[in-house]
C-alpha positions as CSV (number, residue, x, y, z in Angstrom):
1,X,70.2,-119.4,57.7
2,X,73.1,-117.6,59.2
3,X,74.1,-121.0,61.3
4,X,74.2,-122.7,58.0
5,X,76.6,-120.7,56.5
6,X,78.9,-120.2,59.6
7,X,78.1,-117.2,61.0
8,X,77.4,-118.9,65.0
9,X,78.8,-115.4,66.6
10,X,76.5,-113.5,64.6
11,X,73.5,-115.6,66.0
12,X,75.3,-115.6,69.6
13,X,75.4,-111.8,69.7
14,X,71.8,-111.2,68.3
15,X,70.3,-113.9,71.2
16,X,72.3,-111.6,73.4
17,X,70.9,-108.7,72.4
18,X,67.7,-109.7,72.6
19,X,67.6,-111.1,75.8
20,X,69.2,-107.5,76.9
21,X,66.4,-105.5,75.0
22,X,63.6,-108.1,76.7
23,X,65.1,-107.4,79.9
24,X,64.6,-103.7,79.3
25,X,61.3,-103.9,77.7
26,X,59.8,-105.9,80.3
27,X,60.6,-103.5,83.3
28,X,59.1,-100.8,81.2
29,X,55.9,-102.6,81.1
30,X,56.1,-103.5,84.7
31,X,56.8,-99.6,85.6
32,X,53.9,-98.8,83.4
33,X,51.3,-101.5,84.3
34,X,52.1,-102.9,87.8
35,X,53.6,-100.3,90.1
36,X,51.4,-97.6,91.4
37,X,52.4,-94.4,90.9
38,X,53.4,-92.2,94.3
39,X,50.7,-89.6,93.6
40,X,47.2,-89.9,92.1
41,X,47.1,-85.9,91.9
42,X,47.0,-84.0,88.5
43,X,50.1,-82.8,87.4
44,X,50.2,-78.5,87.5
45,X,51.1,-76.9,84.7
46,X,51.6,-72.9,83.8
47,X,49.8,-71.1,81.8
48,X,52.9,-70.8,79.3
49,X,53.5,-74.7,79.5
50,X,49.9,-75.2,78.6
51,X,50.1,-72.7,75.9
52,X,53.6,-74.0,74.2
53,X,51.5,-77.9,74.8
54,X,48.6,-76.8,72.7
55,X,50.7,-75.1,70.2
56,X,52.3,-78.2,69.6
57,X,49.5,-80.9,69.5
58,X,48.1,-78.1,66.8
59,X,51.0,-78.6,64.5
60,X,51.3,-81.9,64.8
61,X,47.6,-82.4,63.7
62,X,47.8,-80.2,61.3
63,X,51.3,-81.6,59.8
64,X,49.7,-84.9,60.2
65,X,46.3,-84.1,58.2
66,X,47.6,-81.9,55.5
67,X,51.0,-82.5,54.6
68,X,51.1,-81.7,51.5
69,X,51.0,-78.1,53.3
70,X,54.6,-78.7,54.1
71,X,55.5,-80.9,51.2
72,X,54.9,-78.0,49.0
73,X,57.1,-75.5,50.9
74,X,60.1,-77.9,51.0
75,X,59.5,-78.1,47.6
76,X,59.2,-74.2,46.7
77,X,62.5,-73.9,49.2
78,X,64.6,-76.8,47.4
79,X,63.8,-74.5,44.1
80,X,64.9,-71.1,45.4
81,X,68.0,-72.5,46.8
82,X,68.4,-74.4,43.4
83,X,68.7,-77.8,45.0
């Protein structure tokens, strides 16, 4: 469609970017998929890394089950600050 009505640089410059975000894409894959990693042993983490990592996933599953949770405050917020 965008040939038709003229616009050949726009398709020229969206080819181009694709190729350039395939390009990319790809050697992610490869890094991910097909290169072995330099050491097979368990990354070590502190006890307050560990802690500040659970604390996290929590929230997220918790924002991620019950938003409304969070909905609501916004909500309650937006009102006191008579937005």
């Amino acid at each position: 469609a965008a040939i038709e009505q003229g616009w050949i640089w726009l398709v020229v410059v969206a080819i181009l970017t694709s190729v350039i975000s395939l390009y990319y894409y790809v050697g992610v894959v490869r890094q991910m998929y097909f290169r072995t990693s330099p050491a097979e042993d368990p990354i070590a983490m502190s006890v307050p890394l560990k802690l500040a990592l659970i604390i996290s996933v929590i929230g997220v599953l918790i924002f991620g089950v019950y938003p409304n949770i969070f909905i609501n405050f916004a909500n309650q917020a937006a009102l006191v600050f008579h937005y």
